[in-house]
DODRENDREN-650191 format. One line per field, with one value per residue (C-alpha): residue number from 1; z, y, x; residue in one letter. Coordinates in steps of 0.05 Angstrom, whole numbers, m for minus. Layout:
BEGIN
num c(NUM | ...)
Z c(Z | ...)
Y c(Y | ...)
X c(X | ...)
residuo c(a | ...)
END
This chain:
BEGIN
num c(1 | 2 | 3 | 4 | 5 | 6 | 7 | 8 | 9 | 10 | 11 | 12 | 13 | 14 | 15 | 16 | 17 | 18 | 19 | 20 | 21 | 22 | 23 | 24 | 25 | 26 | 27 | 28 | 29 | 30 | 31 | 32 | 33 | 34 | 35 | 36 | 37 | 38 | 39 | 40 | 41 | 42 | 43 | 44 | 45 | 46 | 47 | 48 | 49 | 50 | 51 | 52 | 53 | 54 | 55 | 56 | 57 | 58 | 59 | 60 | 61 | 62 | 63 | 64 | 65 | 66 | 67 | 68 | 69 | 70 | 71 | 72 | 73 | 74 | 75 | 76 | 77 | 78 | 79 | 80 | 81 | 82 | 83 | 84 | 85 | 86 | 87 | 88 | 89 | 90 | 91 | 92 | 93 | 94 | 95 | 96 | 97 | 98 | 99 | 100 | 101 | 102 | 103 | 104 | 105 | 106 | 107 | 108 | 109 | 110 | 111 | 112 | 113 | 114 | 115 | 116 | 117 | 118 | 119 | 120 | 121 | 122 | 123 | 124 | 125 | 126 | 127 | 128 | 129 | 130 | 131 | 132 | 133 | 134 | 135 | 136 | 137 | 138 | 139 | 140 | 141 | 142 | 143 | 144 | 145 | 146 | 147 | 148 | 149 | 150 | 151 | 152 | 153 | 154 | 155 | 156 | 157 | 158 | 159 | 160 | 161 | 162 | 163 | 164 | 165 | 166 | 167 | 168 | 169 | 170 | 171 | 172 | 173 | 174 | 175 | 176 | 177 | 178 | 179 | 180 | 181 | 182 | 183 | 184 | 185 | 186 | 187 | 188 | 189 | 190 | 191 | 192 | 193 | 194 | 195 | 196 | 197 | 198 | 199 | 200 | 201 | 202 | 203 | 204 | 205 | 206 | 207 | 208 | 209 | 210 | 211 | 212 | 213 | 214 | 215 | 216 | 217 | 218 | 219 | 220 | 221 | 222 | 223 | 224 | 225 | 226 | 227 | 228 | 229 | 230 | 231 | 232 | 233 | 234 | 235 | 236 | 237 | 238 | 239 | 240 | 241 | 242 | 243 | 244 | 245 | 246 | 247 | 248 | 249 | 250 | 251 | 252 | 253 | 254 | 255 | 256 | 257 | 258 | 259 | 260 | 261 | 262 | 263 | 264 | 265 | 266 | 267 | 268 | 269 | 270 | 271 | 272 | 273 | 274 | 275 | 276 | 277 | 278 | 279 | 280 | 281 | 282 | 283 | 284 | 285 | 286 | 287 | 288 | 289 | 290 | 291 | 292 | 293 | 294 | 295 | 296 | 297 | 298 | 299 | 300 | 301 | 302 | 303 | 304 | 305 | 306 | 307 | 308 | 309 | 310 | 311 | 312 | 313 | 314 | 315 | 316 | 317 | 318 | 319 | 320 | 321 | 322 | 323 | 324 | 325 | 326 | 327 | 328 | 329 | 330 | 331 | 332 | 333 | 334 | 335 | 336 | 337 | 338 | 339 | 340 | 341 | 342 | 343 | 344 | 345 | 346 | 347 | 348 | 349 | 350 | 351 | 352 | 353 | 354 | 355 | 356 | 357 | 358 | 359 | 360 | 361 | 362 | 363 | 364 | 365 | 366 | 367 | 368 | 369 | 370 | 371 | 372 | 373 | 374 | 375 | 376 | 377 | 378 | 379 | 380 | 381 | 382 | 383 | 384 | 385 | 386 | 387 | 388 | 389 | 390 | 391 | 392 | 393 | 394 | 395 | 396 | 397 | 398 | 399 | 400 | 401 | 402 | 403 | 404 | 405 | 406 | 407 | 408 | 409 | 410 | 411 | 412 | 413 | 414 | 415 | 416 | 417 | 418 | 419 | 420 | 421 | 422 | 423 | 424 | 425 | 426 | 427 | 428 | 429 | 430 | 431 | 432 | 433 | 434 | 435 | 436 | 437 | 438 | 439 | 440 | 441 | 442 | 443 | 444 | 445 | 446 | 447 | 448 | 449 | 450 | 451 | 452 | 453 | 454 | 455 | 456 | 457 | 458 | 459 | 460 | 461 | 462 | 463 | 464 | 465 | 466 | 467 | 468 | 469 | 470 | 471 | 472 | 473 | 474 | 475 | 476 | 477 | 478 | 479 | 480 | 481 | 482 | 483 | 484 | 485 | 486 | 487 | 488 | 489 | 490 | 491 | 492 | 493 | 494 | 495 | 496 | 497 | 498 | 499 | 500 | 501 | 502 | 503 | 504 | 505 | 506 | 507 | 508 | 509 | 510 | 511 | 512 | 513 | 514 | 515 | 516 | 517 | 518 | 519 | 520 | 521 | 522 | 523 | 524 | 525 | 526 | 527 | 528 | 529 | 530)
Z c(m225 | m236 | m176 | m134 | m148 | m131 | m64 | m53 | m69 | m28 | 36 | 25 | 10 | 75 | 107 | 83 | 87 | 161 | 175 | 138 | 176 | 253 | 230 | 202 | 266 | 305 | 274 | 298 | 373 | 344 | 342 | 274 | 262 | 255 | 327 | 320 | 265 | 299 | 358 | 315 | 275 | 336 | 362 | 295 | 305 | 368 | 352 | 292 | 338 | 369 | 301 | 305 | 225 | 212 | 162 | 194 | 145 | 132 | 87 | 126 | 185 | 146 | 118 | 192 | 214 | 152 | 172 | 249 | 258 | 306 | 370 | 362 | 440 | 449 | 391 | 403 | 476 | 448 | 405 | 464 | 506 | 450 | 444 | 517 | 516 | 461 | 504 | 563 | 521 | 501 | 577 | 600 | 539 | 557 | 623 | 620 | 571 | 627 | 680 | 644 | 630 | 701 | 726 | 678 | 676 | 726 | 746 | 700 | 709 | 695 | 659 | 616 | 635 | 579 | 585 | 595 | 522 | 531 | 566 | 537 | 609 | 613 | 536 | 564 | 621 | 584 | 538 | 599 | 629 | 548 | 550 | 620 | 611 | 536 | 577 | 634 | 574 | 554 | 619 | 624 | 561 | 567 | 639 | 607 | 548 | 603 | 640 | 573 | 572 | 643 | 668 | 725 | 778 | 731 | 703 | 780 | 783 | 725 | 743 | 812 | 788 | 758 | 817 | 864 | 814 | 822 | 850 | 809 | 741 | 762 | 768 | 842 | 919 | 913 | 880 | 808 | 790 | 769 | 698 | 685 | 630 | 690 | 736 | 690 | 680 | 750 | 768 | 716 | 733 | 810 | 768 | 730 | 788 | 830 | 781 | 770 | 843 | 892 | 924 | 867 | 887 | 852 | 850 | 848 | 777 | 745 | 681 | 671 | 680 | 629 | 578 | 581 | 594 | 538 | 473 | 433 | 447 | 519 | 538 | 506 | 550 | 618 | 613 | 605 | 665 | 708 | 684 | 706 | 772 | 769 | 748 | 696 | 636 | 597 | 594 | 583 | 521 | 493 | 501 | 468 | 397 | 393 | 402 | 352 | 289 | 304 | 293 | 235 | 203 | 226 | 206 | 130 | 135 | 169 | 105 | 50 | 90 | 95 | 32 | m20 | m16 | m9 | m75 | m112 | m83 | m115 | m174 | m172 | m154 | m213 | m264 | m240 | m243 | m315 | m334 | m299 | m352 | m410 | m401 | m391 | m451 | m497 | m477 | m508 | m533 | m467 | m436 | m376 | m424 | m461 | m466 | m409 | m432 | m471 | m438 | m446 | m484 | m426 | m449 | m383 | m334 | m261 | m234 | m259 | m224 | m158 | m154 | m176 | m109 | m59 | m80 | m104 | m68 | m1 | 20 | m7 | 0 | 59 | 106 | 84 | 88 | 154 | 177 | 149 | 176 | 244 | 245 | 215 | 288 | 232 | 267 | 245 | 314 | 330 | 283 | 292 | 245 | 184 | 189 | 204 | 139 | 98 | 128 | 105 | 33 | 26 | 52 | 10 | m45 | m37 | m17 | m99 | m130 | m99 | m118 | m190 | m203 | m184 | m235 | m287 | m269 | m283 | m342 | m384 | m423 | m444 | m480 | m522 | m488 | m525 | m533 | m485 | m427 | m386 | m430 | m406 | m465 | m456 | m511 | m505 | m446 | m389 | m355 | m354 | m336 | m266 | m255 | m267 | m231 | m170 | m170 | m167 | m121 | m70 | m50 | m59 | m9 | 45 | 37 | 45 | 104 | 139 | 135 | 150 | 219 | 250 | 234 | 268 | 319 | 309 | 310 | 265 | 254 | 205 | 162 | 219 | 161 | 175 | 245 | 240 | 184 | 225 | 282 | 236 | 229 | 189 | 131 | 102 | 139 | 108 | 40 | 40 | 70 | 12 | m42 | m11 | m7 | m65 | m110 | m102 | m72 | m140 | m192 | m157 | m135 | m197 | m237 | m198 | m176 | m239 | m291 | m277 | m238 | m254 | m338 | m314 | m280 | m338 | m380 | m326 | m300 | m331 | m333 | m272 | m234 | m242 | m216 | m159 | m135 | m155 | m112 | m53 | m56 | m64 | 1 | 46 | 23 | 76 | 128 | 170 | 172 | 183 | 111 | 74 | 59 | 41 | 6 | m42 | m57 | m85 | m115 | m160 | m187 | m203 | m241 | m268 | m298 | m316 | m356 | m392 | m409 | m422 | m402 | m337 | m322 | m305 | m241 | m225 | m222 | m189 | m138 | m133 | m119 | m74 | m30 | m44 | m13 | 52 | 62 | 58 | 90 | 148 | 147 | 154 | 210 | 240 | 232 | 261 | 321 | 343)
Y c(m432 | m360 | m341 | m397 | m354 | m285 | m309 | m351 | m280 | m242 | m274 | m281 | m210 | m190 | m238 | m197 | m132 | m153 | m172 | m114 | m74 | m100 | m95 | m25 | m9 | m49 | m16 | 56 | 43 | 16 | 65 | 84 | 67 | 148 | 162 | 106 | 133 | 206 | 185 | 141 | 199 | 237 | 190 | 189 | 266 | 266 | 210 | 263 | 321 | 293 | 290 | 342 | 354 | 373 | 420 | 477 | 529 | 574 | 519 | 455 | 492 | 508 | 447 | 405 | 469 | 444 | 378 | 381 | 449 | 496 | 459 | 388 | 375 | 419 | 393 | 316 | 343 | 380 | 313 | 268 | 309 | 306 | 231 | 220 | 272 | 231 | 166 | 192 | 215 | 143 | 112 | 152 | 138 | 55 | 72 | 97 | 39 | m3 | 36 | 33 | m40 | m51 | m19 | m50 | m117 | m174 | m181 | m223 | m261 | m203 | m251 | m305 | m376 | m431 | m446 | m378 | m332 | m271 | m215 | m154 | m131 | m171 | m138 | m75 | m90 | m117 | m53 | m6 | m36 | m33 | 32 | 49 | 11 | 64 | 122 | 102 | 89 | 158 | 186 | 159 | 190 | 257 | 266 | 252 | 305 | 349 | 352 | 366 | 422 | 439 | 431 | 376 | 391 | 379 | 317 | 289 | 305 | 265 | 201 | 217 | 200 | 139 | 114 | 129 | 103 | 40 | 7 | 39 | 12 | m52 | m57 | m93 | m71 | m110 | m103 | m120 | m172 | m162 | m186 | m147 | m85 | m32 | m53 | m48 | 18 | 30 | 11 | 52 | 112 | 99 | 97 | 159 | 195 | 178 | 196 | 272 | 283 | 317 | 292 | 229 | 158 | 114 | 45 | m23 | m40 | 20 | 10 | m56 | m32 | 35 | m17 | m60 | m7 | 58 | 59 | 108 | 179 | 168 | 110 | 146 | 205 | 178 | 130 | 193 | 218 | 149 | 150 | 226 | 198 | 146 | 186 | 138 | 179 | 119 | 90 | 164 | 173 | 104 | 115 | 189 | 164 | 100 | 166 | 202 | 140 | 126 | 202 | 207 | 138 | 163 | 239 | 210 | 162 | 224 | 262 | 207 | 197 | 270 | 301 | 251 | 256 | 330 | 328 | 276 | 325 | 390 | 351 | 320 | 383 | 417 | 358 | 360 | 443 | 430 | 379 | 424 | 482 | 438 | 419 | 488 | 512 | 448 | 425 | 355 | 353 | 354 | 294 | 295 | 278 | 226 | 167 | 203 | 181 | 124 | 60 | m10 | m65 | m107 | m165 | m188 | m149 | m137 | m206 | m223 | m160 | m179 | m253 | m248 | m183 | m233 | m296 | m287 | m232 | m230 | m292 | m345 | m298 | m264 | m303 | m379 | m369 | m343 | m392 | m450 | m429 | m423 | m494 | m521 | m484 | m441 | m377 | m316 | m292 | m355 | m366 | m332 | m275 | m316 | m364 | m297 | m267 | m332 | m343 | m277 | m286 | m354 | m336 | m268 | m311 | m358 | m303 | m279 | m346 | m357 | m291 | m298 | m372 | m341 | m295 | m339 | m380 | m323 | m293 | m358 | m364 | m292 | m314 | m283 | m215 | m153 | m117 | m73 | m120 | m142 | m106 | m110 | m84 | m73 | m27 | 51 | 104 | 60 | 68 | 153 | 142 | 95 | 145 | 195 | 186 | 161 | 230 | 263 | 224 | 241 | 313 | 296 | 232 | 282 | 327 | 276 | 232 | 307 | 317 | 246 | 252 | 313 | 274 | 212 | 237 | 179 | 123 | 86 | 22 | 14 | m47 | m93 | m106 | m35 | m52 | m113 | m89 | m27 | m73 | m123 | m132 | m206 | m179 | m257 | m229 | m166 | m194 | m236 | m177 | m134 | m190 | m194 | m114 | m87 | m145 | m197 | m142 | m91 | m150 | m174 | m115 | m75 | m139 | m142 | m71 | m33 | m100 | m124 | m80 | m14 | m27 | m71 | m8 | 33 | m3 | 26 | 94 | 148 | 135 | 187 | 141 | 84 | 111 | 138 | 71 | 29 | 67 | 63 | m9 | m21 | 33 | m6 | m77 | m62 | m56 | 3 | 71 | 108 | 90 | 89 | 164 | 162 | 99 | 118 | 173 | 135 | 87 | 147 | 165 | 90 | 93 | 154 | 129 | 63 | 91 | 136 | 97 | 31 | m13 | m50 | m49 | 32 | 21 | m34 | 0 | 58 | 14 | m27 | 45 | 65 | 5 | m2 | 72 | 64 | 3 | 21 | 87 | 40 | 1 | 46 | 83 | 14 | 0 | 69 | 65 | m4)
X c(m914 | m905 | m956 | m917 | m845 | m875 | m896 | m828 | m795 | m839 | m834 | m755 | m762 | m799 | m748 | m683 | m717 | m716 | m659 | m628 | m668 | m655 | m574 | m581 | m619 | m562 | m509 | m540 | m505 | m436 | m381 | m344 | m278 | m275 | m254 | m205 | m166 | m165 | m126 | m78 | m74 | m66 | m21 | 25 | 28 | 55 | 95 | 133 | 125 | 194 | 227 | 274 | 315 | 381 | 356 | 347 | 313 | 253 | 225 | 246 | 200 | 141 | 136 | 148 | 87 | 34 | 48 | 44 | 12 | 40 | 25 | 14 | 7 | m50 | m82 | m73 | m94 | m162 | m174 | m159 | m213 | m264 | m267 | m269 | m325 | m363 | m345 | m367 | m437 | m446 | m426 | m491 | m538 | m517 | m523 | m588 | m623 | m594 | m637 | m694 | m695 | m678 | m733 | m792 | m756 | m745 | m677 | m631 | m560 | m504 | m463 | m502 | m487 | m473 | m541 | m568 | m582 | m549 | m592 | m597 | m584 | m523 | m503 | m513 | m480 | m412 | m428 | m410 | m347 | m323 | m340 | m310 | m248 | m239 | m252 | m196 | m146 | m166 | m154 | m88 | m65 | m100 | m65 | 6 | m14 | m28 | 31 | 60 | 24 | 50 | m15 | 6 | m45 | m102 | m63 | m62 | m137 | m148 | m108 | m141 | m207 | m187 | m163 | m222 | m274 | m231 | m292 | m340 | m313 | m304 | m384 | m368 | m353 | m287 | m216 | m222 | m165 | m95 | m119 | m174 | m168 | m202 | m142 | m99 | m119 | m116 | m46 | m29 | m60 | m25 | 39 | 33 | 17 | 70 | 125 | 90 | 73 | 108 | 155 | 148 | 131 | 164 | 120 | 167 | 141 | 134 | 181 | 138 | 67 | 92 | 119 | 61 | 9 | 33 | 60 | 93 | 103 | 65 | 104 | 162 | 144 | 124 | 194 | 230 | 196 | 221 | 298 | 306 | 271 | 315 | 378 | 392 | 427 | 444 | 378 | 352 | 399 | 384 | 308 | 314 | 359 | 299 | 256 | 287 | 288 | 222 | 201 | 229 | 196 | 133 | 137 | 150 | 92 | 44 | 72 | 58 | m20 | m27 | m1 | m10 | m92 | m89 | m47 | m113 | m166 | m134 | m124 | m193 | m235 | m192 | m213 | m281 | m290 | m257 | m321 | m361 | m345 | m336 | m410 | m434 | m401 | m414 | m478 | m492 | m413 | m388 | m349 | m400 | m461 | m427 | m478 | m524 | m581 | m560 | m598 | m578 | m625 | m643 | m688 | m716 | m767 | m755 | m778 | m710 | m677 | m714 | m693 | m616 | m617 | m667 | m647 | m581 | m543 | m580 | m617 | m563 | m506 | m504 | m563 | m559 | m483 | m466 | m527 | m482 | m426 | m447 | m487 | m416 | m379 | m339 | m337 | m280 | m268 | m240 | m183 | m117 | m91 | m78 | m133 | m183 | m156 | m151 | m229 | m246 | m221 | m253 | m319 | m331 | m301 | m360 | m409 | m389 | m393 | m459 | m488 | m464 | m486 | m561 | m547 | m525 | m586 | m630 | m605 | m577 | m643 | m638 | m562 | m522 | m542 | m547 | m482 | m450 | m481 | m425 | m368 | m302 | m260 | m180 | m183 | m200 | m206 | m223 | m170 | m166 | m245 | m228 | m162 | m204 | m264 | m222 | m196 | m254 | m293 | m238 | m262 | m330 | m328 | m285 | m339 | m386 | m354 | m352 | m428 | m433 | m395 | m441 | m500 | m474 | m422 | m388 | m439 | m473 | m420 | m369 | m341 | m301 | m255 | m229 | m207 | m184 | m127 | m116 | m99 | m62 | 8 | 18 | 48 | 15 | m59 | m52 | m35 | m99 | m146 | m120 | m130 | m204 | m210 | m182 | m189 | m243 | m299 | m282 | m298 | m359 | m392 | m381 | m411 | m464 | m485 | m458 | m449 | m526 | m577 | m555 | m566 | m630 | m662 | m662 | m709 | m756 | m719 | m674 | m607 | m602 | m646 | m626 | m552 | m582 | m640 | m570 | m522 | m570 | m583 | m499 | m496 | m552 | m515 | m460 | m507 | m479 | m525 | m464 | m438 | m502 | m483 | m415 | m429 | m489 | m432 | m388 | m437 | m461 | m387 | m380 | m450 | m428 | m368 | m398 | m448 | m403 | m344 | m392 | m340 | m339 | m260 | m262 | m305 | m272 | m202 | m242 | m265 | m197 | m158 | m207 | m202 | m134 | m114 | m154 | m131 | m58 | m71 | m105 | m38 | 8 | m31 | m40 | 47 | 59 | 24 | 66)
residuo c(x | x | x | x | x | x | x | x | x | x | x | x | x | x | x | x | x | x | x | x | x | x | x | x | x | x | x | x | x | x | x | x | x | x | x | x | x | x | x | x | x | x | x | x | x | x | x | x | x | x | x | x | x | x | x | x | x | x | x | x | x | x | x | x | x | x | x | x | x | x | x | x | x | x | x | x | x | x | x | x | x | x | x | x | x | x | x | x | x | x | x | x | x | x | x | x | x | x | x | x | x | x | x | x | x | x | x | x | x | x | x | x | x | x | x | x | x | x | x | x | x | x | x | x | x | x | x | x | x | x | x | x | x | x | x | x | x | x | x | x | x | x | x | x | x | x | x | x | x | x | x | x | x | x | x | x | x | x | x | x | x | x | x | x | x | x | x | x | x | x | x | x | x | x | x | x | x | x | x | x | x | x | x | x | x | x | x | x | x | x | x | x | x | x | x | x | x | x | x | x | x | x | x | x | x | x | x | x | x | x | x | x | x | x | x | x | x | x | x | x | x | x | x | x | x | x | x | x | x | x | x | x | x | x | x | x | x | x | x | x | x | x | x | x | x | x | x | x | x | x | x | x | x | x | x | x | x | x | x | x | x | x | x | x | x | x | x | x | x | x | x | x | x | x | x | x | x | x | x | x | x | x | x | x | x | x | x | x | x | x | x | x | x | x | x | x | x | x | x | x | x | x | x | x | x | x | x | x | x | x | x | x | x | x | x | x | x | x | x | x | x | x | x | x | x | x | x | x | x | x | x | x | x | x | x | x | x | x | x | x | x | x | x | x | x | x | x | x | x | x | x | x | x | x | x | x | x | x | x | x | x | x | x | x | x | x | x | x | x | x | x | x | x | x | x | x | x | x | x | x | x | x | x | x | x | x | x | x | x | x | x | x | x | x | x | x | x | x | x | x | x | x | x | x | x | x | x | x | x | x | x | x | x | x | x | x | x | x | x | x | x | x | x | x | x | x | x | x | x | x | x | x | x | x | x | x | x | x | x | x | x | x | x | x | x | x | x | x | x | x | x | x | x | x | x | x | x | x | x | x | x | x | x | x | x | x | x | x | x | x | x | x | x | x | x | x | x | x | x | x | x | x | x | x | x | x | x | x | x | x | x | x | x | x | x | x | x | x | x | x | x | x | x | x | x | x | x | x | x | x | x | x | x | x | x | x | x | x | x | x | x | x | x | x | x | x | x | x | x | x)
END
């Protein structure tokens, strides 16, 4: 029976190691949600840049300067050129798989059929007009920031070259339709540069195609551009006081995003320097080496360790689960916002209760554990050790996520979760996302990851160790390369905090305020940008 288990659990292992594998390797070609949050970052800058106080003072301008710099247009313009730039990097490295394939492989449909798998010609294929149609919406923006700049004859060369790769984009020799994103793109472009060039030609739908086409501080600025055109000082007016509320919403939100994490990492790197000290002047008494090498009593052996991961968390939970829901036609892109977020909450919900009934399974012979297993104890310093920690994981993760982005260059995938709230704006969608983010992932995870494996490893590694082998497996569990960094980061300060406070509720409230924070900085980037 025993021999019969091992080799169940090693060819589910080899399975999952697998499929890990092929998405870790998949995610290496998806984009980060990085470059998105720049330009709405970008976007909320210029966005404030029109805010204009009635406080007119020394300090009322060096503050507006820290929190806008000294030329926001030339750096939203510099930022704008850089992600096209990266865009355009990622067009050609498409581009050329596509060649490649096309030249060793027969030819295939360019658009699978219903009866025809998708090619990875055909991916590749959709892959590049994605791509193009980004880069055009970049171009139409970066042309607008650089008549701002007063550069308008480079801006007309730039919405010049949209229009003449017209055909080009479109992947076809004819007219794309009205409906596509590439002419859409296009008209817009043949907008734009008929209100900058000289003399201006005005096109019939302009005012629609802006509205439909821009948002914020472009559509704010190429509107401005039509009503002078148009010598329409009421509408000009009108469109100037919207202008002027919504720059000052939006320079308080860029203030609470920007200055309220500078604030937690100068008081986090000054708690952690303080620790730092403390344990170089107090040795064994310090706070840092509280417990340190303390292990836990952990009456099973690592056959137990390896079926509750295999078994448990990643066959059942996250392969026989999105199997089942696909045979059963329940798919998440095809519910709307509500149903997507209530989908989302149900299925990680499951995902947990899964997981932890293979853990119950394969511990409940070993009951009543040894104490300290599983502790969650309302009593003592658990709370200053989540605060805490929180705190000072927050310069060390910037630190990290900066390394992180030269060696991907904004690759490597990122949780669609991220997105999805970024784009959201059901206050009822974002409600249940955040209940699934910042509540139901904390408890699980941190039972799991911290609660179970982390005190399992150390009947076999130090206490070090076992952090670390713990914090990668927690970091490779989300399946994107581009976080297994960042991730195994902030795994470590939750095992580090864990195993000095002994009590499971301080990583779970590090957890929940680190979820918590990006996903209401996420919102309100997401709300600004409207």
């Amino acid at each position: 029976m025993i021999t019969l288990k091992r080799l169940v659990l090693t060819g589910l292992t080899l399975f999952v190691l697998f499929l890990v594998g092929s998405s870790l390797v998949g995610s290496w070609s998806e984009p980060q949600i990085t470059s998105r949050l720049q330009l709405y970052q970008t976007d909320l800058l210029l966005q404030a840049s029109e805010f204009q106080s009635e406080e007119s003072s020394a300090s009322a301008d060096s503050t507006r300067a820290a929190i806008l710099g000294k030329d926001p247009i030339a750096a939203s313009l510099e930022q704008y050129q850089d992600v096209r730039q990266a865009a355009q990097a990622e067009l050609d490295r498409v581009q050329s798989r596509l060649d490649q394939l096309s030249a060793v492989d027969a030819p295939a449909p360019e658009f699978p059929t219903s009866s025809t798998a998708p090619s990875k010609q055909g991916q590749l294929r959709t892959a590049i007009l994605q791509q193009q149609a980004l880069i055009d919406q970049l171009d139409l923006r970066i042309g607008i920031l650089q008549v701002e700049q007063g550069q308008v004859e480079t801006a007309l060369e730039t919405w010049s070259r949209l229009t003449a790769n017209r055909d080009l984009t479109s992947g076809t020799t004819s007219p794309p339709s009205q409906s596509s994103p590439v002419s859409a793109s296009t008209r817009m472009a043949e907008t734009l540069l008929g209100l900058w060039d000289q003399p201006p030609q005005l096109l019939p739908d302009a005012e629609q195609q802006i509205q439909e086409n821009l948002d914020g501080w472009f559509r704010n600025q190429s509107l401005t551009r039509l009503y002078e055109l148009q010598q329409r000082p009421d509408a000009t007016s009108a469109l100037q006081q919207n202008a002027q509320a919504e720059a000052q919403q939006t320079f308080l939100k860029l203030t609470l995003i920007g200055v309220v994490p500078i604030i937690g990492c100068l008081v986090g790197t000054a708690i952690l320097i303080s620790l730092l000290v403390q344990r170089a002047f107090r040795g064994e008494q310090a706070l840092l080496a509280q417990n340190s090498t303390a292990t836990w009593e952990t009456p099973w052996t690592w056959e137990i360790v390896w079926q509750v991961l295999i078994a448990g968390f990643f066959f059942a939970g996250q392969i026989v689960l999105p199997l089942v829901s696909q045979l059963l036609g329940v798919g998440f892109s095809a519910f709307d916002s509500r149903a997507r977020a209530a989908y989302a909450l149900i299925y990680y919900l499951t995902m947990a209760g899964i997981s932890l009934f293979v853990l119950y399974l394969s511990i409940r012979d070993f009951l009543p554990l040894p104490k300290e297993w599983f502790r969650l104890k309302s009593k003592g310093n658990w709370f200053l050790w989540g605060v805490g920690g929180y705190l000072v994981a927050l310069p060390l993760m910037i630190l990290v996520s900066w390394v992180n982005q030269q060696i991907w260059q904004g690759q490597g995938g990122s949780n669609p979760l991220l997105q999805i709230v970024l784009e959201e704006g059901d206050p009822v969608a974002l409600g249940m996302f955040f209940t699934t983010a910042a509540i139901a992932a904390p408890i699980f995870e941190e039972i799991l990851f911290r609660g179970f494996l982390l005190p399992s490893l150390t009947r076999y590694l130090p206490v070090g160790w076992a952090i670390a082998l713990s914090s990668l497996i927690f970091a490779t569990a989300h399946l994107s390369l581009s976080e297994v960094l960042p991730l195994t980061l902030l795994g470590a300060v939750l095992g580090f905090v864990y195993t000095r406070s002994r009590n499971l509720l301080s990583p779970i409230l590090l957890h929940s305020l680190w979820n918590s924070v990006t996903m209401i900085g996420l919102f309100l980037l997401g709300s600004s940008a409207e």
